[in-house]
C-alpha beads as a LAMMPS data file, in Angstrom:
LAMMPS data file: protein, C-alpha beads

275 atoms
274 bonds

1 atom types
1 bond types

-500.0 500.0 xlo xhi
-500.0 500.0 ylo yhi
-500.0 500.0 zlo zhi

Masses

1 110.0

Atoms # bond

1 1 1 -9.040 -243.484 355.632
2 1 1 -6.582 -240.719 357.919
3 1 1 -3.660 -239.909 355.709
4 1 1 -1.674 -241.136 358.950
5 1 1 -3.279 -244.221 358.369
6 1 1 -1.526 -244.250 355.140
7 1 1 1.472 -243.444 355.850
8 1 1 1.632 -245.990 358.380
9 1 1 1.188 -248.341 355.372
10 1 1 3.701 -246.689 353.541
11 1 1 6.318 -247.659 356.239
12 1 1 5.127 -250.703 356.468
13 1 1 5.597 -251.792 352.901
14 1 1 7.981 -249.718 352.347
15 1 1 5.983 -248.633 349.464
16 1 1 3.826 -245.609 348.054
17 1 1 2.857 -247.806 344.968
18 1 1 -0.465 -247.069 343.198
19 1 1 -1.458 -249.927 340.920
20 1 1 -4.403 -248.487 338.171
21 1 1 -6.792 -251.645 337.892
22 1 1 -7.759 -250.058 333.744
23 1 1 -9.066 -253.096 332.772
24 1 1 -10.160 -253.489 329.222
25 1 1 -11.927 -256.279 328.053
26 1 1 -9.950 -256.533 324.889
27 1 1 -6.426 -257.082 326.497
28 1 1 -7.520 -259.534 329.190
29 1 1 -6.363 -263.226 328.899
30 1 1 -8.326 -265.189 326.761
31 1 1 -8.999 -267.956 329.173
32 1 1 -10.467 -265.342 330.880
33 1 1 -12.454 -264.052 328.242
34 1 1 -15.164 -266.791 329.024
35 1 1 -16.125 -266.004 332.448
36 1 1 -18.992 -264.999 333.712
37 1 1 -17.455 -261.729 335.444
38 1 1 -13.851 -261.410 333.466
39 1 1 -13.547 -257.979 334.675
40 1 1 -13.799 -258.861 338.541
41 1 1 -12.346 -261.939 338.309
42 1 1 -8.954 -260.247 336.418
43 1 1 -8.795 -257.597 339.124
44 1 1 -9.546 -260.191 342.089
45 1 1 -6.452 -262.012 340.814
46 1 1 -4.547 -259.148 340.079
47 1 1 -5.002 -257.476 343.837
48 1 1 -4.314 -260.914 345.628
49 1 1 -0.719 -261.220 344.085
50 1 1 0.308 -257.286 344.484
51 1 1 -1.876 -256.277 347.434
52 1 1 1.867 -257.200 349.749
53 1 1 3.623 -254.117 347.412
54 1 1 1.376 -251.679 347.352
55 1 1 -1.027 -249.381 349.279
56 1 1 -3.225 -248.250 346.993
57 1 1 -5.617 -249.477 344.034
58 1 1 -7.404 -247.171 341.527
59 1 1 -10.066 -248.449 339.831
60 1 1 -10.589 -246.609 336.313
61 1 1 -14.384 -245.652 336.273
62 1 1 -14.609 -245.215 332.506
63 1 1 -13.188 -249.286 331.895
64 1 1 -16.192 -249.909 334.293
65 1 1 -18.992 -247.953 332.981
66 1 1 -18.245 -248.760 329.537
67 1 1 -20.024 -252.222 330.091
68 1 1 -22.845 -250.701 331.033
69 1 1 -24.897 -252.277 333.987
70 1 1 -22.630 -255.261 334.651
71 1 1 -19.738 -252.859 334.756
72 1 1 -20.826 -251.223 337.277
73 1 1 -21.872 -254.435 339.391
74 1 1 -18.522 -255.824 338.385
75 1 1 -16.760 -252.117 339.814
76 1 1 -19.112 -253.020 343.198
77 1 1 -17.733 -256.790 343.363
78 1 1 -14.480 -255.295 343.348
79 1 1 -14.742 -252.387 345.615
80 1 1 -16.288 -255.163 348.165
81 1 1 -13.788 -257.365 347.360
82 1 1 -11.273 -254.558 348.777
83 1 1 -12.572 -253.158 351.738
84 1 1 -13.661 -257.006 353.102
85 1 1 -10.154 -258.173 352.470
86 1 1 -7.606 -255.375 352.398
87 1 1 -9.145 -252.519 354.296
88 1 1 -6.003 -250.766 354.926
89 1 1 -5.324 -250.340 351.251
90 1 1 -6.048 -246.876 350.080
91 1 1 -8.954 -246.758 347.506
92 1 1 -9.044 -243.743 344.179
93 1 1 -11.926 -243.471 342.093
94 1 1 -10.427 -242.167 339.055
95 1 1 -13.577 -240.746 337.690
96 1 1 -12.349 -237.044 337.666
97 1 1 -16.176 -235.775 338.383
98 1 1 -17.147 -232.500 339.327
99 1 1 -20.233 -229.907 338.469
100 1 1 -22.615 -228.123 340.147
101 1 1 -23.004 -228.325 343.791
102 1 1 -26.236 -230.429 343.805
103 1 1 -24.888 -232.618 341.389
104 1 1 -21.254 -233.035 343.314
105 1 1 -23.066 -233.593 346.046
106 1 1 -24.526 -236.647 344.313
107 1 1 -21.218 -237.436 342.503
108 1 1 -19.508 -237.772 346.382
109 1 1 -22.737 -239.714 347.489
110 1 1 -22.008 -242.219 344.685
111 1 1 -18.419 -242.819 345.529
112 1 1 -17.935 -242.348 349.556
113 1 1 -21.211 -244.266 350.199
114 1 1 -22.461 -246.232 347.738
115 1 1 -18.912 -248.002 346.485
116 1 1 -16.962 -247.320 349.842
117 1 1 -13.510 -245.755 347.935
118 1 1 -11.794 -243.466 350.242
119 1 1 -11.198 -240.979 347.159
120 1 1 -12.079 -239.527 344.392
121 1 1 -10.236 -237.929 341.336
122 1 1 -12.172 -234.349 340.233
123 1 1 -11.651 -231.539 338.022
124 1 1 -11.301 -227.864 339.034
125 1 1 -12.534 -226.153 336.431
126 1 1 -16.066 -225.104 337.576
127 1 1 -14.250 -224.115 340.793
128 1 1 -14.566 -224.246 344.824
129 1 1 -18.609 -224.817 344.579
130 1 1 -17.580 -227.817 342.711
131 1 1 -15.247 -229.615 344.301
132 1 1 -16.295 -228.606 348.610
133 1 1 -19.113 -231.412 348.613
134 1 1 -16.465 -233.957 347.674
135 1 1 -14.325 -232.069 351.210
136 1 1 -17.365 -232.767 353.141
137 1 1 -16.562 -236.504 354.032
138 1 1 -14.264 -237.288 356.982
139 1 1 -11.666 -239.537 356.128
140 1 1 -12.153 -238.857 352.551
141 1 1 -10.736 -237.255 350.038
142 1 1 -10.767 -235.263 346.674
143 1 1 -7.988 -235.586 344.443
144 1 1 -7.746 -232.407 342.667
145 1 1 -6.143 -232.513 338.731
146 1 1 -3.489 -230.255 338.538
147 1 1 -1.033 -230.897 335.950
148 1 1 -1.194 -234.184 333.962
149 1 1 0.453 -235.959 331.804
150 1 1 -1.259 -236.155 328.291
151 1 1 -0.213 -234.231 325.331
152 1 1 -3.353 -231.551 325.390
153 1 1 -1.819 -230.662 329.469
154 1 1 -0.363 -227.892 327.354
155 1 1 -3.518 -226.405 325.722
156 1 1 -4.884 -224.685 328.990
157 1 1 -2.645 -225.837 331.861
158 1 1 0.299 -223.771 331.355
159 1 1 -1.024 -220.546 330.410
160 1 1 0.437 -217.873 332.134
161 1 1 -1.586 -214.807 333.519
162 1 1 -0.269 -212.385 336.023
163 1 1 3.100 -214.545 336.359
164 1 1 1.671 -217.698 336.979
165 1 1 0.581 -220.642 335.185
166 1 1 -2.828 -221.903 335.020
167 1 1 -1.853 -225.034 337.535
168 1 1 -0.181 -222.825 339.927
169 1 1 -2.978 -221.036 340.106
170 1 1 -5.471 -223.843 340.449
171 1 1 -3.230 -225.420 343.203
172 1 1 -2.875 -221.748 345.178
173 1 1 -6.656 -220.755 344.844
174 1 1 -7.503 -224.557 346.240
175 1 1 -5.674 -224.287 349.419
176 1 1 -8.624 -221.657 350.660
177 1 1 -11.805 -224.285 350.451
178 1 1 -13.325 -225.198 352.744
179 1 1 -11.925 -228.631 354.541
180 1 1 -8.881 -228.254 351.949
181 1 1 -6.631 -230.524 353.976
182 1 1 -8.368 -233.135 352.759
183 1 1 -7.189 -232.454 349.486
184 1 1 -4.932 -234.296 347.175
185 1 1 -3.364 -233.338 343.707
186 1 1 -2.812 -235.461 340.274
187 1 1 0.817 -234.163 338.797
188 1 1 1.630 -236.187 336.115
189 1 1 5.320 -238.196 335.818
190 1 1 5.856 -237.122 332.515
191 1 1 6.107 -233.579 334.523
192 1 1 8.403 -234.334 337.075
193 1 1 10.057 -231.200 336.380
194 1 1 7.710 -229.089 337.702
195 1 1 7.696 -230.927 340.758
196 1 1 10.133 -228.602 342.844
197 1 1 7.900 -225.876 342.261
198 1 1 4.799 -227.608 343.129
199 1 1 6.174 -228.791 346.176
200 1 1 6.739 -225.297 347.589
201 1 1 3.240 -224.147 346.766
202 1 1 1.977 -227.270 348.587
203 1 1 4.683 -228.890 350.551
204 1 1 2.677 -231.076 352.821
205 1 1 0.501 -232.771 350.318
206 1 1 -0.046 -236.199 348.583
207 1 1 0.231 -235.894 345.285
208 1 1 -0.975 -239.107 342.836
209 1 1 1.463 -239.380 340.334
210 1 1 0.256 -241.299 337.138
211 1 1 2.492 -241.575 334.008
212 1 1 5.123 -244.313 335.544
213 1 1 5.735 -247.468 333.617
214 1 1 4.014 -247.103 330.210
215 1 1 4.055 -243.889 329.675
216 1 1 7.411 -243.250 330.255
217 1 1 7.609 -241.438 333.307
218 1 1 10.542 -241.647 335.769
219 1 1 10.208 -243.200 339.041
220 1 1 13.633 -241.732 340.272
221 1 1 12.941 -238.130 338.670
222 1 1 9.436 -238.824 340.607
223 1 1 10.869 -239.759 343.854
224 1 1 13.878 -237.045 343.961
225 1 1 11.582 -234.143 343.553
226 1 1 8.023 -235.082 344.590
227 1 1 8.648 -236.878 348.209
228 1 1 8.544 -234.500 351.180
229 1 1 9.452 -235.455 354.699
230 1 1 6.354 -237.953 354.865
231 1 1 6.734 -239.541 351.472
232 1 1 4.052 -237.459 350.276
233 1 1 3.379 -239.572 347.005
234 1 1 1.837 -241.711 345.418
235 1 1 3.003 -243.607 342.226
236 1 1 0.599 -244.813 339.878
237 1 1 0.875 -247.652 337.609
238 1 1 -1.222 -248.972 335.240
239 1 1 -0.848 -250.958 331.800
240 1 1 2.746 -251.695 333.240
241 1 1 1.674 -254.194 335.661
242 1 1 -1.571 -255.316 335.109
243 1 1 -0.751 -256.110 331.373
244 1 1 2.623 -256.938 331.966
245 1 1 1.934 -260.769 330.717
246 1 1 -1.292 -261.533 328.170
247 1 1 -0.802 -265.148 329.196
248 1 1 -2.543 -267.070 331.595
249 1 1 0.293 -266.481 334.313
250 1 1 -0.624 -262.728 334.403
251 1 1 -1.000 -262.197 337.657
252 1 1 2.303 -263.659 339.107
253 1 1 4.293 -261.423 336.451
254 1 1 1.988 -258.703 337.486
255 1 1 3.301 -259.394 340.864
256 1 1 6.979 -259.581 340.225
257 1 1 6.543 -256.269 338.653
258 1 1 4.620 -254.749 341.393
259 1 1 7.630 -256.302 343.900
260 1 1 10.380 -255.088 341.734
261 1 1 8.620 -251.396 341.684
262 1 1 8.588 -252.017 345.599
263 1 1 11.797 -252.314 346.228
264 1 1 13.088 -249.191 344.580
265 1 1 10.538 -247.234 346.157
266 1 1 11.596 -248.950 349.479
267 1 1 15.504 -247.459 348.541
268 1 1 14.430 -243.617 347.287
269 1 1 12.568 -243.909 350.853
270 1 1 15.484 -244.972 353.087
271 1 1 17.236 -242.443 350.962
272 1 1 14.876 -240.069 352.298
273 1 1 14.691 -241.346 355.982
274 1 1 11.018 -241.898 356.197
275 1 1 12.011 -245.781 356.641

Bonds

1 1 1 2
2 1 2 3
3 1 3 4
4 1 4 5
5 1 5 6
6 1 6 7
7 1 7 8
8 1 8 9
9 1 9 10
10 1 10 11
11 1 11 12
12 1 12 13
13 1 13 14
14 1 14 15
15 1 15 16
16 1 16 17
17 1 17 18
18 1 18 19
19 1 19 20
20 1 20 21
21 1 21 22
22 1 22 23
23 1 23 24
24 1 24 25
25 1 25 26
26 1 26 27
27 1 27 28
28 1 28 29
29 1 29 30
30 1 30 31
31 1 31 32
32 1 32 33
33 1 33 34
34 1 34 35
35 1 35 36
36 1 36 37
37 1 37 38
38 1 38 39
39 1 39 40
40 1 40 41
41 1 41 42
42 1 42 43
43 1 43 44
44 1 44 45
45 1 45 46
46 1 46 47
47 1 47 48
48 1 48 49
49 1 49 50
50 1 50 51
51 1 51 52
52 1 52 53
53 1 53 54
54 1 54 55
55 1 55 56
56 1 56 57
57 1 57 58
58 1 58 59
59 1 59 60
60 1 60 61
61 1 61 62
62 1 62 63
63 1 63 64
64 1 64 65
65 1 65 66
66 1 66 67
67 1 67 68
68 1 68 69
69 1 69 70
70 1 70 71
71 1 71 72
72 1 72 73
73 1 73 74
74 1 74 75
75 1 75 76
76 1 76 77
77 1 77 78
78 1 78 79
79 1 79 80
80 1 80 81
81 1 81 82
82 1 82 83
83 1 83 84
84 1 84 85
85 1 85 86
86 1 86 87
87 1 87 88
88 1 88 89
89 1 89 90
90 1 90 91
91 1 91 92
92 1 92 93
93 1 93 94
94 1 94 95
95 1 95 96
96 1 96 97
97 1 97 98
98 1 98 99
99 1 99 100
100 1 100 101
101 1 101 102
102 1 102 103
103 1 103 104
104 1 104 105
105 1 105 106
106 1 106 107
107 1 107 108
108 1 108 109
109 1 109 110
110 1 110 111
111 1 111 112
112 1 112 113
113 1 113 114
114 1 114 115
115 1 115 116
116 1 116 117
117 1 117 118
118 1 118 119
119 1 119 120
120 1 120 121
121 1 121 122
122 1 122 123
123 1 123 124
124 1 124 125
125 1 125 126
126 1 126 127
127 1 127 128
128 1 128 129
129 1 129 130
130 1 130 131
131 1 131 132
132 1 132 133
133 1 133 134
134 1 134 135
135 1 135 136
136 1 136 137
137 1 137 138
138 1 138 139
139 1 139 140
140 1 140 141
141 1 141 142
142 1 142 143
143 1 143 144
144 1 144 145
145 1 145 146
146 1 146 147
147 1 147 148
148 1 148 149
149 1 149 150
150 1 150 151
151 1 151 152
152 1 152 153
153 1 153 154
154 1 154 155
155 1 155 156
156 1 156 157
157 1 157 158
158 1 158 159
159 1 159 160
160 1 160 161
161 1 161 162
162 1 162 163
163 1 163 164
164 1 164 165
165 1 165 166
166 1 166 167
167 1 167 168
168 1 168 169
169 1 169 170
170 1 170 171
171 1 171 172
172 1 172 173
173 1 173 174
174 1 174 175
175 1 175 176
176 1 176 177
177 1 177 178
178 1 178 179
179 1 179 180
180 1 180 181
181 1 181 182
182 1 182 183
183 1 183 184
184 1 184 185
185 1 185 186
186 1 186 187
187 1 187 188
188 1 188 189
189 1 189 190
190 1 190 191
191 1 191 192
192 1 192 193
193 1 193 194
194 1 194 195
195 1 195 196
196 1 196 197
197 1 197 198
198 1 198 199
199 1 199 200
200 1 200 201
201 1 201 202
202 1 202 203
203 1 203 204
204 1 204 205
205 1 205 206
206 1 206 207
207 1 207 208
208 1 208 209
209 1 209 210
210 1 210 211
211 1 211 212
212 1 212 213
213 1 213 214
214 1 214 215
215 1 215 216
216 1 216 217
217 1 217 218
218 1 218 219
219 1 219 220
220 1 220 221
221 1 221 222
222 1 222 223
223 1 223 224
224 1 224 225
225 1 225 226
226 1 226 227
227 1 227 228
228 1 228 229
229 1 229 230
230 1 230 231
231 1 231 232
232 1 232 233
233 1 233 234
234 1 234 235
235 1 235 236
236 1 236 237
237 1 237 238
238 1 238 239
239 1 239 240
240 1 240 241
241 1 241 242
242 1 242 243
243 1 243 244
244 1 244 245
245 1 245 246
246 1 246 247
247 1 247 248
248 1 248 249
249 1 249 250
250 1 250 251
251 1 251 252
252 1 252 253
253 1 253 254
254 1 254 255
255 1 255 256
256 1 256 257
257 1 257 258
258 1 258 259
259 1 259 260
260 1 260 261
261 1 261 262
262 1 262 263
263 1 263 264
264 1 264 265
265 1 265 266
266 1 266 267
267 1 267 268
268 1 268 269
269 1 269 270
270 1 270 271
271 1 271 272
272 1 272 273
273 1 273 274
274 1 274 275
C-alpha cells in the first residue's frame, strides 16, 4: 500500500486508529474457547465491528507463533481474511525481525509475500544491512523501533554519545538507506514528550505509536505533538479494545470503543486541518 493511499483512508474515516489484534488464548471469551479456530474466529469478529474506525490492524506475531503450527495457519486465515475483505486497511506485522542480510531477506519474503501485510515492525540494531531487504518491496514498508514504551527503553535507548541520544541517532543514521522513504518509526505514547524533537529529525514520517489505552499513554499528548501536516500517525491500541468486554458481547464493546477513539481522533484532526 502508497502511504497516499493511506492517508486517503485517514480522511476518509477521519481516523489514524491502529487496533493491535494480541490475542491470547487465555483472555478470550469462553464460549469461544471451544472452537475449532478461537484465535481467527475472535479476530474475524473483532475486525468486522471496528474495521468502519480504523485504518489499520496489527497482528502480534508472537500471540500467533506461540501455538505453534495452527498459529500460524490461524495468522494466514486472518491475513486472508483482511486483504479479501478490507484491502484498503493498512496491515503491520509486529514481529520486530531483523539479522543478517540473507536472513532479512527471508524475514521480508515471509511477510510481503507469503502473508500479504503491507509492513513490518524491525529492529535496528544490527544496522542498514539489516533492515534494506525489508526497503526493497514497493508499496511496503519497514517500521523501524525507535523509542518505545517499556520500562528497559531506558537501558540503551537514551544513552547519550557525542550530544545525542541513542534514538536520535538511530532515527538520523536511518534516513541514508537505501529506499528510506519507505520507512516508518515505532515511538512509544508513554514518550510523547520526545515527540517535538523527533518530529524535526523526521518531519514527514509515519510514526506507529503504541502505548494508548492500557498502558497509559495519552492520545491528546500523542496527537498535539506527533501529527504533522498529513496526520503522520498512527495510534495503536491493543488490550484496550479488543479486551474491553470478556463477555460474549465483546466485539460490539470492542466497537464502541474503537468508535469513541474515532471520534477524538476525527477532532485533534480538524484541529489540525487535514479534515
Amino acid at each position: 500500500m502508497t502511504q497516499s493511499a493511506l492517508l486517503e483512508q485517514i480522511k476518509s474515516k477521519k481516523s489514524f486508529l491502529c487496533i493491535g489484534l494480541d490475542v491470547d488464548q487465555d483472555l478470550i471469551p469462553l464460549d469461544l474457547k471451544c472452537e475449532q479456530d478461537a484465535l481467527f474466529i475472535f479476530c474475524k469478529r473483532i475486525i468486522e465491528v471496528t474495521a468502519p474506525y480504523c485504518v489499520a490492524y496489527k497482528p502480534n506475531i508472537a500471540f500467533f507463533e506461540a501455538y505453534g503450527l495452527e498459529g500460524w495457519r490461524s495468522l494466514e486465515k486472518v491475513m486472508d481474511f483482511l486483504n479479501q475483505k478490507y484491502p484498503e486497511i493498512f496491515t503491520i506485522a509486529d514481529a520486530k525481525r531483523a539479522d543478517i542480510g540473507n536472513t532479512s531477506k527471508h524475514y521480508a519474503k515471509a511477510y510481503f509475500e507469503q502473508f500479504e501485510f503491507d509492513s513490518v515492525t524491525v529492529s535496528p540494531y544490527m544496522g542498514k544491512d539489516s533492515v534494506e531487504p525489508f526497503l526493497g518491496y514497493k508499496e511496503k514498508h519497514a517500521i523501524l523501533l525507535a523509542l518505545t514504551s517499556n520500562e528497559g527503553a531506558s537501558d540503551f535507548q537514551f544513552i547519550n554519545a557525542d550530544g545525542k541520544l541513542l534514538y536520535e541517532q538511530v532515527i538520523e543514521r536511518s534516513k541514508s538507506w537505501q529506499n528510506a522513504d519507505r520507512l516508518m518509526y515505532v515511538v512509544g505514547a508513554t514518550k510523547a514528550h520526545a515527540l517535538q524533537k523527533i518530529r524535526t529529525l523526521i518531519p514527514d514520517s509515519f510514526l506507529l505509536i503504541p502505548g494508548v489505552g492500557a498502558q497509559g499513554g495519552s492520545l491528546e499528548e500523542v496527537a498535539v505533538n506527533g501529527l504533522n501536516n498529513e496526520c503522520g500517525l498512527l495510534v495503536n491500541s491493543s488490550r484496550g479494545i479488543i479486551y474491553a468486554s470478556s463477555e460474549s458481547d465483546f466485539d460490539r464493546v470492542a466497537g464502541s470503543v474503537a468508535k469513541d477513539l474515532q471520534k477524538q481522533m476525527a477532532f485533534y484532526l480538524r484541529q489540525k486541518g487535514i479534515v
